[in-house]
TORKE-863776 format. One record per atom (N, C-alpha, C, CB): residue in one letter; x, y, z. Coordinates in pm, whole numbers, padded with zeros to 5 digits, always signed. Atoms other than C-alpha are relative to their C-alpha. Glycine has a CB too. Example, Ala and Ser with C-alpha at 12.3 -4.5 7.8 and 13.67 -1.06 7.14 Angstrom:
! residues 2
a+00089-00119+00000
a+01230-00450+00780
a+00090+00120+00000
a-00099+00003+00125
s-00082-00119-00006
s+01367-00106+00714
s-00077+00109+00073
s+00041+00046-00142
***
This chain:
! residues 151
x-00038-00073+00119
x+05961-14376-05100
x+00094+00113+00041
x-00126+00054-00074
x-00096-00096-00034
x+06243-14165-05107
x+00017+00117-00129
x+00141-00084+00035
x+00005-00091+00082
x+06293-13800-05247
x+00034-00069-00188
x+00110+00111+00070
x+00000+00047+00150
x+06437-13953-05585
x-00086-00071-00054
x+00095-00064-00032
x+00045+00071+00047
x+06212-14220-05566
x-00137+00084-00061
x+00000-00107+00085
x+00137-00059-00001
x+05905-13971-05563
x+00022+00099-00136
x-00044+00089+00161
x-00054-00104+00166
x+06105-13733-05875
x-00055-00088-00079
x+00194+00027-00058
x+00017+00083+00112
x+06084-14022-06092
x-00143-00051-00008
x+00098-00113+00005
x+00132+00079+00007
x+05725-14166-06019
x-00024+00179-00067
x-00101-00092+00181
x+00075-00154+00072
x+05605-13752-06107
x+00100+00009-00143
x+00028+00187+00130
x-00003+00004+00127
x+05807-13763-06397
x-00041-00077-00106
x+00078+00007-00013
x+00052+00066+00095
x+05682-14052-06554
x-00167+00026+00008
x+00050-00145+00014
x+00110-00024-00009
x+05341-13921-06428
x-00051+00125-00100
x-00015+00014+00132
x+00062-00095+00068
x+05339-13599-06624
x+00057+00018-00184
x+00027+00133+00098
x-00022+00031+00098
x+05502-13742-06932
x+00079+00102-00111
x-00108-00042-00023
x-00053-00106+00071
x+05580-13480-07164
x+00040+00129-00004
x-00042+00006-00055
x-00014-00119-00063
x+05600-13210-06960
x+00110+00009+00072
x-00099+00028+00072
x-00148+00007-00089
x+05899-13339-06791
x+00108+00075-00066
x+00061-00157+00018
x-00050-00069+00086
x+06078-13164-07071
x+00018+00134+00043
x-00066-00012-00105
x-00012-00169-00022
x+06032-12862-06937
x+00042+00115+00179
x-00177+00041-00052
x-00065+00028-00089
x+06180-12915-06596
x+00122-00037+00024
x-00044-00052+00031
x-00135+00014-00044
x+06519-12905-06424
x+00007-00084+00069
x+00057+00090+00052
x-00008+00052-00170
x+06626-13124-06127
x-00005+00080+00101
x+00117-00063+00039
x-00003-00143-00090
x+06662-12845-05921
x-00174+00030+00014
x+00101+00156-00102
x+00155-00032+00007
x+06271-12745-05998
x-00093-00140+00074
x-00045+00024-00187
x+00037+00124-00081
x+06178-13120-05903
x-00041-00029+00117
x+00072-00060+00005
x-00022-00028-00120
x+06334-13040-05571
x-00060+00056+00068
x+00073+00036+00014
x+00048-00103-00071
x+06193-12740-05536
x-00134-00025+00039
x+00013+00118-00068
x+00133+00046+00003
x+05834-12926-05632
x-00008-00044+00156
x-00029-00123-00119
x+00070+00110-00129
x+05862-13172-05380
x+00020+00059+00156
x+00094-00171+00000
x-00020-00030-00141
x+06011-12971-05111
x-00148+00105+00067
x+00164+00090+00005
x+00190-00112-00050
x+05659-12734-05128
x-00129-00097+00044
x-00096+00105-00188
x+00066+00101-00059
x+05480-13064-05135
x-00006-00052+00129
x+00025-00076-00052
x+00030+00024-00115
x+05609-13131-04810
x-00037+00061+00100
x+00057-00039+00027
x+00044-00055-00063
x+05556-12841-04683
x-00178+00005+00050
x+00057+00082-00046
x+00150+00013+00058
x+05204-12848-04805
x-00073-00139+00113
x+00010-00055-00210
x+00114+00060-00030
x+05088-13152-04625
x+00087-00061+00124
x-00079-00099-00121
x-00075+00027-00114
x+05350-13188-04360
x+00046-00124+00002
x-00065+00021+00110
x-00043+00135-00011
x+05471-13537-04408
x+00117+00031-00029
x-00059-00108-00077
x-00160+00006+00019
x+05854-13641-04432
x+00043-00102-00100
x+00075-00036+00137
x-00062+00110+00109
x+06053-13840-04654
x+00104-00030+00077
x+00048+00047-00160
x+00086+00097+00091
x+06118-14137-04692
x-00125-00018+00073
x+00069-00146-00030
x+00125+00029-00086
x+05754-14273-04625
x-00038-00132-00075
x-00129+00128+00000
x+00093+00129+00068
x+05583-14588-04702
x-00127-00024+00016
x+00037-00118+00036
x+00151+00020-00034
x+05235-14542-04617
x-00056+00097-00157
x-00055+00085+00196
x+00005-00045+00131
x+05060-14519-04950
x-00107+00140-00014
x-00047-00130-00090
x+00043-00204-00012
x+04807-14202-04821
x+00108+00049-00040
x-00031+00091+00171
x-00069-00126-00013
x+05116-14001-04800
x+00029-00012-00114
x+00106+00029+00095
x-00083+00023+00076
x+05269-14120-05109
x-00107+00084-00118
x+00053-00164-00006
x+00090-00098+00092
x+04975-14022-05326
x-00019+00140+00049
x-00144-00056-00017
x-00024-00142+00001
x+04920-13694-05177
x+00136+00111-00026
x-00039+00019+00111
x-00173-00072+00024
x+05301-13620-05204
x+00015+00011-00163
x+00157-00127+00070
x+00036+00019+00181
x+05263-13713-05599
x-00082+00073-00026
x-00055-00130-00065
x+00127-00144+00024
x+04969-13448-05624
x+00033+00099+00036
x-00134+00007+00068
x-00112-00132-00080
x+05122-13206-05457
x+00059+00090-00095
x+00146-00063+00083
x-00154-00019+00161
x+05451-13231-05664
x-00092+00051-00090
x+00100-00186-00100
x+00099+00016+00137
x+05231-13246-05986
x-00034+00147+00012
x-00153-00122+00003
x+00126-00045-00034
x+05011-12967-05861
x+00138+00147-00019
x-00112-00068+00175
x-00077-00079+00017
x+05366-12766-05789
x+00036+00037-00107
x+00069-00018+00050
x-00071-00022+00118
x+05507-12829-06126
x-00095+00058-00085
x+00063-00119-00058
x+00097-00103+00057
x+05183-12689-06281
x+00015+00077+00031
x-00106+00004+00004
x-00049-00137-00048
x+05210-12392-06088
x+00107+00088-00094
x+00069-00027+00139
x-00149-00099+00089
x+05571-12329-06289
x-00078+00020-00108
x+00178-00088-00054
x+00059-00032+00137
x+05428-12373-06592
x-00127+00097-00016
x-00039-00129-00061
x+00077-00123-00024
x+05112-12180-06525
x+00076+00119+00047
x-00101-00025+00095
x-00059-00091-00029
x+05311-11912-06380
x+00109+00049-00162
x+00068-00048+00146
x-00083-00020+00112
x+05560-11929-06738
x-00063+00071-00140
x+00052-00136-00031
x+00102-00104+00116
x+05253-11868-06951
x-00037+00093+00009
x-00107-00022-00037
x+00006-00115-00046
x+05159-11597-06774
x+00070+00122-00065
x+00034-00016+00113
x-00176-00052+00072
x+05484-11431-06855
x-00067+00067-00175
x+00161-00214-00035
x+00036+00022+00170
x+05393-11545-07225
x-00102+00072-00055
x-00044-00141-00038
x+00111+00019+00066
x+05064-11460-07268
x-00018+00117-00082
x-00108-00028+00084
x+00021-00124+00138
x+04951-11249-07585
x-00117-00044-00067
x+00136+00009-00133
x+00106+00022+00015
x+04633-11204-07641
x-00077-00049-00155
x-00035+00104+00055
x-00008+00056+00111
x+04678-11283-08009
x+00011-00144-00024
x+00083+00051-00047
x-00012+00149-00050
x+04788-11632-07904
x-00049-00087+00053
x+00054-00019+00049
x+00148+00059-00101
x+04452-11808-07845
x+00026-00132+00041
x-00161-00013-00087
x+00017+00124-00059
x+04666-12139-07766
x+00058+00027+00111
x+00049-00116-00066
x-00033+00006-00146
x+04865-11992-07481
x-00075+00046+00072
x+00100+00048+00037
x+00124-00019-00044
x+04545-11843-07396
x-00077-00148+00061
x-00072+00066-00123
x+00062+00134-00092
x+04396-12203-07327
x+00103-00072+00035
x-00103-00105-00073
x-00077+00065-00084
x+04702-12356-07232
x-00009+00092+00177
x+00162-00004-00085
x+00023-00070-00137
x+04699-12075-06926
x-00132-00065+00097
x-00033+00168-00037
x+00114+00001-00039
x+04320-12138-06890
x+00003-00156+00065
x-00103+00041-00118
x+00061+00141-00034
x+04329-12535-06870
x+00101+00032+00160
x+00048-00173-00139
x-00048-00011-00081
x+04654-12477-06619
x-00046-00009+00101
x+00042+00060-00009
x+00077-00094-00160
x+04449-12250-06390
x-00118-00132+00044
x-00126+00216-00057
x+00094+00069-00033
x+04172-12483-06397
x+00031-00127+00050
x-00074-00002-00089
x-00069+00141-00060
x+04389-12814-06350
x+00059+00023+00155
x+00143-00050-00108
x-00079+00016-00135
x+04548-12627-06040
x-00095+00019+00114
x+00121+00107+00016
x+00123+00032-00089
x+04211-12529-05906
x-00055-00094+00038
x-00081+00034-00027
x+00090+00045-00077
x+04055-12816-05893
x+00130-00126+00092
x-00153-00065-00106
x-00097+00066-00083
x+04399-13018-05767
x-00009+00063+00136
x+00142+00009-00059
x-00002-00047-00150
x+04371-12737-05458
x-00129-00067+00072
x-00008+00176+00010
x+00094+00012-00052
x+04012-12813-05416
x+00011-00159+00034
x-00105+00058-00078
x+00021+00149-00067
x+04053-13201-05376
x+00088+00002+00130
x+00054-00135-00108
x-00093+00016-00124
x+04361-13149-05167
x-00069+00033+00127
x+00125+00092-00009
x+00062-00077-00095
x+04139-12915-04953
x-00108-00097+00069
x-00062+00131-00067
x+00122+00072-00027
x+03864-13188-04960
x+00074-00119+00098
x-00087-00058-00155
x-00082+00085-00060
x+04102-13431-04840
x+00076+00024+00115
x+00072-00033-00078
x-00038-00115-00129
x+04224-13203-04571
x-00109-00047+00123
x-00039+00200-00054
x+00123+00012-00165
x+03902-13209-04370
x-00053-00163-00006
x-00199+00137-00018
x+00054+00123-00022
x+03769-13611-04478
x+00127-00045+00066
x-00057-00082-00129
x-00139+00047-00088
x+04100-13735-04381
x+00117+00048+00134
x+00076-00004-00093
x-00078-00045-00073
x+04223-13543-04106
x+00106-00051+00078
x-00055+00042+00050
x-00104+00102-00063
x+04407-13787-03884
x+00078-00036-00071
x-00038-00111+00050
x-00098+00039+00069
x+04583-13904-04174
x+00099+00073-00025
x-00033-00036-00090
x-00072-00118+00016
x+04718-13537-04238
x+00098+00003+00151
x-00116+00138-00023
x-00036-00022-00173
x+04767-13535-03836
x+00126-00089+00049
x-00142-00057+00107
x-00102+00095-00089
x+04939-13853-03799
x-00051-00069+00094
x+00102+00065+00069
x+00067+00010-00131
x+04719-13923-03556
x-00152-00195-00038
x-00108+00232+00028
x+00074+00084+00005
x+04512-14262-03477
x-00142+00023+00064
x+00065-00093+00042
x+00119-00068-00047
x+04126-14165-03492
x-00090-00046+00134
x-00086-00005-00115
x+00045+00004-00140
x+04010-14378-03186
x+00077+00079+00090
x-00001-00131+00049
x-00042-00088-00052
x+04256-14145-03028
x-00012+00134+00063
x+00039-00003-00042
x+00021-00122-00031
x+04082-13828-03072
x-00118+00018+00082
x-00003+00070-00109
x+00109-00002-00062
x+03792-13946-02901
x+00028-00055+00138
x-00099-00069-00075
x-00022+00070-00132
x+03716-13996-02523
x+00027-00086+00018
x-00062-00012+00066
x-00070+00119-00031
x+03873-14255-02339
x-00066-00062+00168
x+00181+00046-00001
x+00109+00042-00167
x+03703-14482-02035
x+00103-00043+00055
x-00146-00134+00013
x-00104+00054-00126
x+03847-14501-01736
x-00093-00082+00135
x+00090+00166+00078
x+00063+00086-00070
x+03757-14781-01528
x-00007+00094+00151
x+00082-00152-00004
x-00021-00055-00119
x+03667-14708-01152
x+00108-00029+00126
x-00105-00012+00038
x-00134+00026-00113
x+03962-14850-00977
x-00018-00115+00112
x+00026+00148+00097
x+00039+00109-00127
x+03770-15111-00783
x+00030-00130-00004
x-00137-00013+00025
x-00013+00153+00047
x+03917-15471-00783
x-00033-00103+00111
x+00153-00031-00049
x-00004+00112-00126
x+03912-15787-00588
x+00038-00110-00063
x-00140-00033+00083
x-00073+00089+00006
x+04091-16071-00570
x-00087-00136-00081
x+00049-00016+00144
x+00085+00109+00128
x+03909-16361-00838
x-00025-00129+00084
x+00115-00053-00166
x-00001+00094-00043
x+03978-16626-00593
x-00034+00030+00163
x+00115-00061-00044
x+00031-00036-00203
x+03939-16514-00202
x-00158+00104-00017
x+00193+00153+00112
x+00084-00102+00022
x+03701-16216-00322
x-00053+00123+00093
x-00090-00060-00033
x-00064-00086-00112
x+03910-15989-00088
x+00012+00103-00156
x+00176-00075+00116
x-00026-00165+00093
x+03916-15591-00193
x+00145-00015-00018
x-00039+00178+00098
x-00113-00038+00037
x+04226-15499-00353
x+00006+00133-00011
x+00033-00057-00101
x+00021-00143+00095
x+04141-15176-00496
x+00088+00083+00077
x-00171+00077-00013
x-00118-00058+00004
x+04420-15011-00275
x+00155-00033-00001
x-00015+00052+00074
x-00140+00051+00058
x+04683-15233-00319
x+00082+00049-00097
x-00010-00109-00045
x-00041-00032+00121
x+04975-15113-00512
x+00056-00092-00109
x+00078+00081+00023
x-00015+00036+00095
x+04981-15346-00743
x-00166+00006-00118
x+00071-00125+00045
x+00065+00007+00066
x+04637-15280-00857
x+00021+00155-00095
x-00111-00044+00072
x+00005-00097+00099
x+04589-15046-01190
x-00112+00033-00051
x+00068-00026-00091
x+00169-00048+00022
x+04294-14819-01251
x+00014-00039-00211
x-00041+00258+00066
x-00004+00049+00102
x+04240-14951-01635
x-00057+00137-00102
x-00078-00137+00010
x+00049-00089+00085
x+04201-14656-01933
x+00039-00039-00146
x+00047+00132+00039
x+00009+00019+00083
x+04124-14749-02260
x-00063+00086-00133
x-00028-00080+00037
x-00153+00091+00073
x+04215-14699-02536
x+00143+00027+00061
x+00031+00048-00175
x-00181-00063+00009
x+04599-14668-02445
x+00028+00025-00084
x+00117-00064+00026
x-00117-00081+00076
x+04845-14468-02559
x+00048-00081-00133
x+00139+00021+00107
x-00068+00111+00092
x+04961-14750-02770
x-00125-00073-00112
x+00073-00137+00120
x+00089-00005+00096
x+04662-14861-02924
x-00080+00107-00113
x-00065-00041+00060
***
């Protein structure tokens, strides 16, 4: 998914609210989004893609919560709950993000989770399968550590 591609999925995501957004603001969404969860664009792994779409979302509330603000008059008991639902839509968007922070860490990381855990390293001792002559200082033998780098 690429920056435009990710504008257009959040605009058709927040429907009527897109109205009240620039391109420029879009930009600005998604570029906090990435800050926010450290991933890059483009991406195709669909973790990132949804958290990048929540994010955004989560940013563009922000404007608008931040606009009512501005607005608010205490006479005006609907920008009064428009503020209120805002605040509460952006709270609990932080709190999942947050939740999703610590269950998913590696995913945030980048990182492959047999990775973060110890790794066995064989003892280095071989012998030949067929004579059942030592090898173990030969240089062609290789002390074996698993997982690799690559797995």
């Amino acid at each position: 998914m690429t920056k435009d591609e990710l504008q257009v999925v959040v605009q058709r995501g927040i429907k009527a609210l897109s109205t009240y957004f620039e391109p420029a603001e879009y930009g600005d969404a998604i570029d906090a989004a990435l800050r926010d969860t450290g991933f890059s664009l483009p991406t195709s792994t669909n973790f990132q893609i949804t958290w990048l779409i929540d994010r955004t979302k989560r940013h563009l509330f922000f404007m608008l919560y931040t606009e009512s603000a501005h607005k608010f008059k205490a006479k005006q008991f609907s920008l009064h709950q428009r503020f209120e639902h805002y605040g509460k839509l952006i709270k609990g968007m932080d709190d999942n993000f947050i939740r999703a922070q610590e269950e998913e860490m590696y995913q945030f990381a980048g990182v492959n989770a047999k990775q973060a855990y110890g790794h066995q390293i064989a003892s280095g001792f071989a012998y030949d399968s067929l004579t059942g002559k030592d090898i173990t200082y030969e240089s062609g033998n290789r002390v074996g550590i698993n997982p690799s780098d690559t797995e």
